[in-house]
PDB file of N, CA, C and O in Angstrom:
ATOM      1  N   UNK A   1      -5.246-168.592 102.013  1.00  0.00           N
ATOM      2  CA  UNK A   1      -4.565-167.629 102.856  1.00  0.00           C
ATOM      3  C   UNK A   1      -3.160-168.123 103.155  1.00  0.00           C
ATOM      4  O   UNK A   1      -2.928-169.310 103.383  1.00  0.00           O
ATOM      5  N   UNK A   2      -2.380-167.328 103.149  1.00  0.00           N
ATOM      6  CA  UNK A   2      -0.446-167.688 103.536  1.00  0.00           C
ATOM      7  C   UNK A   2      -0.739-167.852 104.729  1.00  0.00           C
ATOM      8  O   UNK A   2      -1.859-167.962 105.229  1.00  0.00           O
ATOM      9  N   UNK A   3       0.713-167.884 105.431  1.00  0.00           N
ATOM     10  CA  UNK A   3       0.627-168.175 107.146  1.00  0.00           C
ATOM     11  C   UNK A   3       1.232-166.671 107.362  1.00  0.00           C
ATOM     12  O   UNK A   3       1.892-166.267 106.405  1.00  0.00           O
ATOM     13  N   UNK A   4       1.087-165.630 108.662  1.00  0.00           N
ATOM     14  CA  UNK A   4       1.451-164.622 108.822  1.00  0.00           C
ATOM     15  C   UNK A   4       2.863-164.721 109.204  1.00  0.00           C
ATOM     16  O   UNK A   4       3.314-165.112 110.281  1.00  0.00           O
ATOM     17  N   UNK A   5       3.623-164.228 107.961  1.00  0.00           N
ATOM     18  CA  UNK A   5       5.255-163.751 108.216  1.00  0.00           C
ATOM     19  C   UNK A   5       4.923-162.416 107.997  1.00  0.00           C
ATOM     20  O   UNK A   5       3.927-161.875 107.516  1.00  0.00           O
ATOM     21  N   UNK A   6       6.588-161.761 108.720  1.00  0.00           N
ATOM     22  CA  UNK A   6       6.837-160.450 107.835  1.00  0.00           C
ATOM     23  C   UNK A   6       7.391-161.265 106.842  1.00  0.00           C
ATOM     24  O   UNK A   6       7.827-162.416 106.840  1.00  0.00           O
ATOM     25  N   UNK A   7       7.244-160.209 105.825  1.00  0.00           N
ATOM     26  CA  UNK A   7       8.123-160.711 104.410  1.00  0.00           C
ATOM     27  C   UNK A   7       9.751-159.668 104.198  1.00  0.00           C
ATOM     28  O   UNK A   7       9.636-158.477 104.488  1.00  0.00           O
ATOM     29  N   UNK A   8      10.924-160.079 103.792  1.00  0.00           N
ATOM     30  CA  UNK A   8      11.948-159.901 103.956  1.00  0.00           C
ATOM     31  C   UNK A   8      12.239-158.299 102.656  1.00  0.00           C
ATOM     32  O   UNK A   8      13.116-157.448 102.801  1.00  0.00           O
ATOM     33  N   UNK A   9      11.334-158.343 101.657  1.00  0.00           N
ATOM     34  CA  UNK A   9      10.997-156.910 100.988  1.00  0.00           C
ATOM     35  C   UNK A   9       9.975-156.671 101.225  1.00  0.00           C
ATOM     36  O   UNK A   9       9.265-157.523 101.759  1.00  0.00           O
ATOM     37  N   UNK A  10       9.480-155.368 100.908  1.00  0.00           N
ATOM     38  CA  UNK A  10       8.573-154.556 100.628  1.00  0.00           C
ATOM     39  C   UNK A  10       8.254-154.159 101.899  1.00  0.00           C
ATOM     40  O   UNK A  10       7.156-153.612 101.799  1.00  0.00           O
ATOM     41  N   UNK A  11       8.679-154.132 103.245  1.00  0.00           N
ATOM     42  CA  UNK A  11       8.795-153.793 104.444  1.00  0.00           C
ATOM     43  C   UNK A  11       8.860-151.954 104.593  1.00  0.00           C
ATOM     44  O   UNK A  11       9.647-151.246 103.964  1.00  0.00           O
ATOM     45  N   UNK A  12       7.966-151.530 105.448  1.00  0.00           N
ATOM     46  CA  UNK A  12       8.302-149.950 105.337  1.00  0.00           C
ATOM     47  C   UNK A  12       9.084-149.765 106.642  1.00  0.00           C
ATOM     48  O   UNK A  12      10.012-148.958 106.695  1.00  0.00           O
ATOM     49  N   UNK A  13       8.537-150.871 108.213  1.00  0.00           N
ATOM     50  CA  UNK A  13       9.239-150.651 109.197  1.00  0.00           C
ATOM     51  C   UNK A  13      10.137-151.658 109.972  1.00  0.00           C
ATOM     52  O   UNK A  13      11.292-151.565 110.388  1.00  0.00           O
ATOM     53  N   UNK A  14       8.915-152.972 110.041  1.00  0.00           N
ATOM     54  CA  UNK A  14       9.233-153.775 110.442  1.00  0.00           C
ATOM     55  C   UNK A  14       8.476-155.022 109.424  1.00  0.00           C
ATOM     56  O   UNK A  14       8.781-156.212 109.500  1.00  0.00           O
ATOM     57  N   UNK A  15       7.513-154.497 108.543  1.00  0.00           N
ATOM     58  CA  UNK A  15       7.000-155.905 107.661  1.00  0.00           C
ATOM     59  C   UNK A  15       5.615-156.134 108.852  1.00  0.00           C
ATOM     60  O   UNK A  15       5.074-157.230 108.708  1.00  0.00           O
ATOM     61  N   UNK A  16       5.162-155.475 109.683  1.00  0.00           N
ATOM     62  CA  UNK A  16       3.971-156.194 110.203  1.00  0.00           C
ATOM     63  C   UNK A  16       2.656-155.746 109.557  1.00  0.00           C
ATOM     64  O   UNK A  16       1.696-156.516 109.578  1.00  0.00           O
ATOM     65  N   UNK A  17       2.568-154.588 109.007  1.00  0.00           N
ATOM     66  CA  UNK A  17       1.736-154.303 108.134  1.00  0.00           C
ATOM     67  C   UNK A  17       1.606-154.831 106.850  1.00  0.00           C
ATOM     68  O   UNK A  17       0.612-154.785 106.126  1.00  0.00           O
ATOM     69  N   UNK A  18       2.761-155.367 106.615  1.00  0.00           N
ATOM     70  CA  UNK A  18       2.706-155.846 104.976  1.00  0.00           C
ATOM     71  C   UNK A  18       2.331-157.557 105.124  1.00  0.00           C
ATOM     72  O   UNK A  18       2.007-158.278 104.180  1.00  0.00           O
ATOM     73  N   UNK A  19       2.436-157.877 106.213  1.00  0.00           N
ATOM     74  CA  UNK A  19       2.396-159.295 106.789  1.00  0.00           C
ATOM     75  C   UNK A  19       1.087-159.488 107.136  1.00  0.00           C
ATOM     76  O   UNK A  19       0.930-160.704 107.024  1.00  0.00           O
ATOM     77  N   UNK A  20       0.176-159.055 107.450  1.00  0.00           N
ATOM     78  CA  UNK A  20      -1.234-158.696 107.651  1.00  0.00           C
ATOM     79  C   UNK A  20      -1.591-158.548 106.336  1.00  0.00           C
ATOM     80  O   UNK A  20      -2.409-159.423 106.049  1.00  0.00           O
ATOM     81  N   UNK A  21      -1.285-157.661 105.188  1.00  0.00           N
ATOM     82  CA  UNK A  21      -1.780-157.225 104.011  1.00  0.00           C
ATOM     83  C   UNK A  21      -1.463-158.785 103.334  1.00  0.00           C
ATOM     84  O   UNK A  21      -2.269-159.222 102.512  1.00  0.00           O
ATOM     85  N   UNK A  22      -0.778-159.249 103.551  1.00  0.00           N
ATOM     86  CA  UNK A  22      -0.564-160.670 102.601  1.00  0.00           C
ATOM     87  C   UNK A  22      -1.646-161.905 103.337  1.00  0.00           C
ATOM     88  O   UNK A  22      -2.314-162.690 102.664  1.00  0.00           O
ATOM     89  N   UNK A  23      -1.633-161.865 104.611  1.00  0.00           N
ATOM     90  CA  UNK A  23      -2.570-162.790 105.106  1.00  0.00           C
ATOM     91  C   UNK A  23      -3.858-162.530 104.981  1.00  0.00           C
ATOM     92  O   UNK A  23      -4.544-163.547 104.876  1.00  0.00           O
ATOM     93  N   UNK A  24      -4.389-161.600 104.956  1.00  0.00           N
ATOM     94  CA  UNK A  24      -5.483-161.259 104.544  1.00  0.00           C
ATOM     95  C   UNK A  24      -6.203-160.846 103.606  1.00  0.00           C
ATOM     96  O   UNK A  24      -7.379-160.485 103.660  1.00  0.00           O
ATOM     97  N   UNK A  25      -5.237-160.909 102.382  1.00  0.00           N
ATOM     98  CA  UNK A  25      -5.348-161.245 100.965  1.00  0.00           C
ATOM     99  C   UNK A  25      -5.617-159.117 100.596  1.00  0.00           C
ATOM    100  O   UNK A  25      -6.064-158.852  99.481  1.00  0.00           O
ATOM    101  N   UNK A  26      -5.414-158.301 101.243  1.00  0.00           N
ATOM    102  CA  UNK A  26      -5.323-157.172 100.626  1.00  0.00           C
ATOM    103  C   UNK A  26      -3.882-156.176 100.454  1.00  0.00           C
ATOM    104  O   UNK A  26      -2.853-156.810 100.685  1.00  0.00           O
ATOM    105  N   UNK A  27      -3.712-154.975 100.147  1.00  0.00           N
ATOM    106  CA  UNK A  27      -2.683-154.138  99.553  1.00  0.00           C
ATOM    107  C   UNK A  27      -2.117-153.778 101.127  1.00  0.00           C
ATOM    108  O   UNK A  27      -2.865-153.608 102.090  1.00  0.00           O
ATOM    109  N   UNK A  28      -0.753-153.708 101.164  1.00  0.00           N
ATOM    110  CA  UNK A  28      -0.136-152.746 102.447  1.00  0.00           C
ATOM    111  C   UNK A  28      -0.334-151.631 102.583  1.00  0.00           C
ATOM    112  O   UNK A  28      -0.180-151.111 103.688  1.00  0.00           O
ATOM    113  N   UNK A  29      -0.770-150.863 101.408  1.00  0.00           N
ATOM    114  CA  UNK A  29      -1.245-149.445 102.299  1.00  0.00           C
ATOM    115  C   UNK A  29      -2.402-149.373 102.495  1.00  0.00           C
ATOM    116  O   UNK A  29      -2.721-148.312 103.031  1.00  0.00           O
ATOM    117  N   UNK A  30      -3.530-150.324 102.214  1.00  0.00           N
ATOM    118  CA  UNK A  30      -4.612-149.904 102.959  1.00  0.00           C
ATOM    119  C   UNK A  30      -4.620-150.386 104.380  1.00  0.00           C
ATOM    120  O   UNK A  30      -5.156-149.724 105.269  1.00  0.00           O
ATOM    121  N   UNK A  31      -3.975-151.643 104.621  1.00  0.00           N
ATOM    122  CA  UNK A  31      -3.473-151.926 106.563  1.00  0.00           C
ATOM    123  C   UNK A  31      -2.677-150.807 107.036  1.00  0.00           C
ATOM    124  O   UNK A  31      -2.759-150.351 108.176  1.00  0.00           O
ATOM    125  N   UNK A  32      -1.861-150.353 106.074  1.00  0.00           N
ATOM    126  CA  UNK A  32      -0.785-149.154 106.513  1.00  0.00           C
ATOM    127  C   UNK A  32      -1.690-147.940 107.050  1.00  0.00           C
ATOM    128  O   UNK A  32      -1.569-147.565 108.216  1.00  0.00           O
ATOM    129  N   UNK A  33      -2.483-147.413 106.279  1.00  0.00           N
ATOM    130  CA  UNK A  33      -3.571-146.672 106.229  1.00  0.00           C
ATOM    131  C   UNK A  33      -4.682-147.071 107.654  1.00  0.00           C
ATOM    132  O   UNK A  33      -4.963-146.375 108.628  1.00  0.00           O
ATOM    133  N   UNK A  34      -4.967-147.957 107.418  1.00  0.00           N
ATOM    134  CA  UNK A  34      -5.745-148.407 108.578  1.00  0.00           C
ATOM    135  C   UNK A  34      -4.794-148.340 109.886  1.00  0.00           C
ATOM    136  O   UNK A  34      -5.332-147.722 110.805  1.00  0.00           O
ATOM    137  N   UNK A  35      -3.563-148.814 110.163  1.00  0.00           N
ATOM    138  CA  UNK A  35      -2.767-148.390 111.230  1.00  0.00           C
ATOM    139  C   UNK A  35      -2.385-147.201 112.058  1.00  0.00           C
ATOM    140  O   UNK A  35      -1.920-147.031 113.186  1.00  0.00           O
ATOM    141  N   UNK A  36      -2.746-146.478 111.105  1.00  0.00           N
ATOM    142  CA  UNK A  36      -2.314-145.368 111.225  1.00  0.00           C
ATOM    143  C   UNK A  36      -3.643-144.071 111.769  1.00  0.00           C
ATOM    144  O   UNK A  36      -3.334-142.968 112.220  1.00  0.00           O
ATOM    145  N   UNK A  37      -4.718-144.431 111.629  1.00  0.00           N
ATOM    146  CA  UNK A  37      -5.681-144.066 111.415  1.00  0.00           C
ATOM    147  C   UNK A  37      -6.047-144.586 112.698  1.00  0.00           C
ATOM    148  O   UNK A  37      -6.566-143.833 113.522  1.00  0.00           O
ATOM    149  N   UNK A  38      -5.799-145.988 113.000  1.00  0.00           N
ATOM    150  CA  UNK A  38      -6.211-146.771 114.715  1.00  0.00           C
ATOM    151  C   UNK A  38      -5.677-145.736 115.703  1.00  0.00           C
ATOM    152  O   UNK A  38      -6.195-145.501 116.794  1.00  0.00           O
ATOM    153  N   UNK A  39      -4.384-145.028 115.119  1.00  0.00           N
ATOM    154  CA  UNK A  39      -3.168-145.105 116.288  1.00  0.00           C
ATOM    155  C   UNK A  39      -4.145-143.436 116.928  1.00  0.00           C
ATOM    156  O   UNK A  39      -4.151-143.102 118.112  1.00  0.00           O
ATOM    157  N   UNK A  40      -4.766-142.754 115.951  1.00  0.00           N
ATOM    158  CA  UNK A  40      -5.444-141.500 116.491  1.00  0.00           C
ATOM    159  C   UNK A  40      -6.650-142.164 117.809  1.00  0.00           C
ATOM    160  O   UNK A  40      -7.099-141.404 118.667  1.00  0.00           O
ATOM    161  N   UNK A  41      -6.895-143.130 117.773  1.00  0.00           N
ATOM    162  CA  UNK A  41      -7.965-143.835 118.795  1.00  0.00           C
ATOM    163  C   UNK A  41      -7.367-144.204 119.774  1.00  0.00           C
ATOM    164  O   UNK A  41      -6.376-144.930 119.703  1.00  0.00           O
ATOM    165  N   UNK A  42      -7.963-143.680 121.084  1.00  0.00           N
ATOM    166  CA  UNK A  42      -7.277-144.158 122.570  1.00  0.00           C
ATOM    167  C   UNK A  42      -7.123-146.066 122.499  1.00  0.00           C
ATOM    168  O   UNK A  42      -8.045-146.836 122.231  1.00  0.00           O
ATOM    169  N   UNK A  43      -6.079-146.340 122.738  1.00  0.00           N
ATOM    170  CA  UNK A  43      -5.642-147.645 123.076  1.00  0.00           C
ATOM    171  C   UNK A  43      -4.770-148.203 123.239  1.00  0.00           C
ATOM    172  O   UNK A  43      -3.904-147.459 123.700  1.00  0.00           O
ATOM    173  N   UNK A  44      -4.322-149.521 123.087  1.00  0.00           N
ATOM    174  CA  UNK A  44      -3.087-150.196 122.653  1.00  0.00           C
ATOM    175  C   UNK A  44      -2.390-150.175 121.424  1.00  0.00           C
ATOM    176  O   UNK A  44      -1.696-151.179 121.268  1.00  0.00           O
ATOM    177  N   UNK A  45      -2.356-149.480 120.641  1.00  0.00           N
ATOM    178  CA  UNK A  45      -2.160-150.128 119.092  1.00  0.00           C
ATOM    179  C   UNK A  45      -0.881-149.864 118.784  1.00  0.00           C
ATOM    180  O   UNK A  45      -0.426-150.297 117.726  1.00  0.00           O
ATOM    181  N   UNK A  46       0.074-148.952 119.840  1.00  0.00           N
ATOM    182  CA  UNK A  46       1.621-149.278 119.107  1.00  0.00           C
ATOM    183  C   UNK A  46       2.306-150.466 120.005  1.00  0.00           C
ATOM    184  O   UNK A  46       3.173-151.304 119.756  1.00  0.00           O
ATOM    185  N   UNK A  47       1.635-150.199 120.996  1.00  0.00           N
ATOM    186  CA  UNK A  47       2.117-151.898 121.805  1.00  0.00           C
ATOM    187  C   UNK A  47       1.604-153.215 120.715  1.00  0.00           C
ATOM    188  O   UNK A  47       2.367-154.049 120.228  1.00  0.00           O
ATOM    189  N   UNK A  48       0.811-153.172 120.600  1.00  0.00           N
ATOM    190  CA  UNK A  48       0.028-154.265 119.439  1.00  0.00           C
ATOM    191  C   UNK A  48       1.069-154.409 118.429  1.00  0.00           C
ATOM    192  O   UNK A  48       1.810-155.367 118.646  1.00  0.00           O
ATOM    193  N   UNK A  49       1.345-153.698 117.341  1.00  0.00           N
ATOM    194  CA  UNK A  49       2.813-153.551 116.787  1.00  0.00           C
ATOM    195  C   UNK A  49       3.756-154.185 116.957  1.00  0.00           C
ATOM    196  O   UNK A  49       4.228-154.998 116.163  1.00  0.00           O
ATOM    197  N   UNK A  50       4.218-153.865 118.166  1.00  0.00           N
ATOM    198  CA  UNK A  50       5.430-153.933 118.943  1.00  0.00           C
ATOM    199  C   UNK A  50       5.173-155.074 118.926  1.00  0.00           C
ATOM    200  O   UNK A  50       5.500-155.651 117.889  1.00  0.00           O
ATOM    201  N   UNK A  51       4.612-155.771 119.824  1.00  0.00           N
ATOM    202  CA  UNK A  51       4.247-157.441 119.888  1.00  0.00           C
ATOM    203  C   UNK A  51       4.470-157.854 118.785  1.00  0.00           C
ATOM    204  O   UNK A  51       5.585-158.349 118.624  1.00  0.00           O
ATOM    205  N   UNK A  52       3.549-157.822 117.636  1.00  0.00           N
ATOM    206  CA  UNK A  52       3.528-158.166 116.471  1.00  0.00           C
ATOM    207  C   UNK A  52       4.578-158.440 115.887  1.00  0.00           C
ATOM    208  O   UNK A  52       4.746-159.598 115.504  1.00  0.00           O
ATOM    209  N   UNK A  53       5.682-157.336 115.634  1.00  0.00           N
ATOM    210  CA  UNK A  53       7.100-157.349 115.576  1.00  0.00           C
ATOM    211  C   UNK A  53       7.886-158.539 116.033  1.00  0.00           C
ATOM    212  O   UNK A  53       8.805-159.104 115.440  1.00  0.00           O
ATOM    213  N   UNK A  54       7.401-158.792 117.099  1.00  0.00           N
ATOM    214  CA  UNK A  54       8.283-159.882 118.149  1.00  0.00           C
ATOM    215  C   UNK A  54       8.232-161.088 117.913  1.00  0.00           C
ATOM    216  O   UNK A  54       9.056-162.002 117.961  1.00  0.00           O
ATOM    217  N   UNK A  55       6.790-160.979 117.555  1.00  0.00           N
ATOM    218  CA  UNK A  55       6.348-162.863 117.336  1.00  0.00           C
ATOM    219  C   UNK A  55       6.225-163.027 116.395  1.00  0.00           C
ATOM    220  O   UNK A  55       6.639-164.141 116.078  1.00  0.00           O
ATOM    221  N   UNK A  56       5.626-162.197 115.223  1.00  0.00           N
ATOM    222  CA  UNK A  56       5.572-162.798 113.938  1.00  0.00           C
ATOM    223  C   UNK A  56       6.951-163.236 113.108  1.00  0.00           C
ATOM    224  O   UNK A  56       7.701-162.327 112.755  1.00  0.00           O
ATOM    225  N   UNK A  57       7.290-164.598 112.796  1.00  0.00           N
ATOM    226  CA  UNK A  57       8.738-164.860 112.198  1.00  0.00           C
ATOM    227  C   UNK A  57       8.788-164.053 110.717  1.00  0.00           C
ATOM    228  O   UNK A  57       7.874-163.538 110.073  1.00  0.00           O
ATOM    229  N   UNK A  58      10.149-164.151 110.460  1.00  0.00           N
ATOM    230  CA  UNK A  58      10.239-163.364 109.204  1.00  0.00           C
ATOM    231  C   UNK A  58      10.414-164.523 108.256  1.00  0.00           C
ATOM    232  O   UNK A  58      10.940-165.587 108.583  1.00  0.00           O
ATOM    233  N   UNK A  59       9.799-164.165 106.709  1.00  0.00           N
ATOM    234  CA  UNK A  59       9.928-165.023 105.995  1.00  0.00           C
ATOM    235  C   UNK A  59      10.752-166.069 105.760  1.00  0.00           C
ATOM    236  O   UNK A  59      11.723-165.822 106.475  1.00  0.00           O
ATOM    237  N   UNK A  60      10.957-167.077 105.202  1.00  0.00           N
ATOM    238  CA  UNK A  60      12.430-168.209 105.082  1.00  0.00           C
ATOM    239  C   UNK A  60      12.930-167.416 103.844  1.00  0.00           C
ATOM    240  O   UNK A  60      12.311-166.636 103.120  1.00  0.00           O
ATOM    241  N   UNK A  61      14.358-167.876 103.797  1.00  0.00           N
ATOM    242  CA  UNK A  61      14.832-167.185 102.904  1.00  0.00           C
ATOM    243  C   UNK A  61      15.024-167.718 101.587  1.00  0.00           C
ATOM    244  O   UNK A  61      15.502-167.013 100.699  1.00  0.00           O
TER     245      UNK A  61
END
């Protein structure tokens, strides 16, 4: 398993979906897909994001 960065391509917003899809060894649109699909369920999940955004570093260059 990598360590969770965003990665500096293949980013659709911010790279936290594609950063998840690399750490967890599957494709960005099925996390993309799955994100999106959470966000119809009462909760936290664009705050979750948002966080995500904040703390996860972006790749080295």
């Amino acid at each position: 398993m990598s360590t969770l960065t965003r990665p500096r391509h293949g980013a659709m917003i911010a790279g936290v979906c594609a950063g998840l899809a690399r750490r967890f060894n599957t494709t960005p649109t099925t996390v993309r897909v799955l994100a999106v699909v959470s966000c119809l369920l009462p909760g936290p999940q664009v705050l979750a994001y948002l966080i995500l955004w904040v703390i996860m570093p972006r790749d080295a260059v």
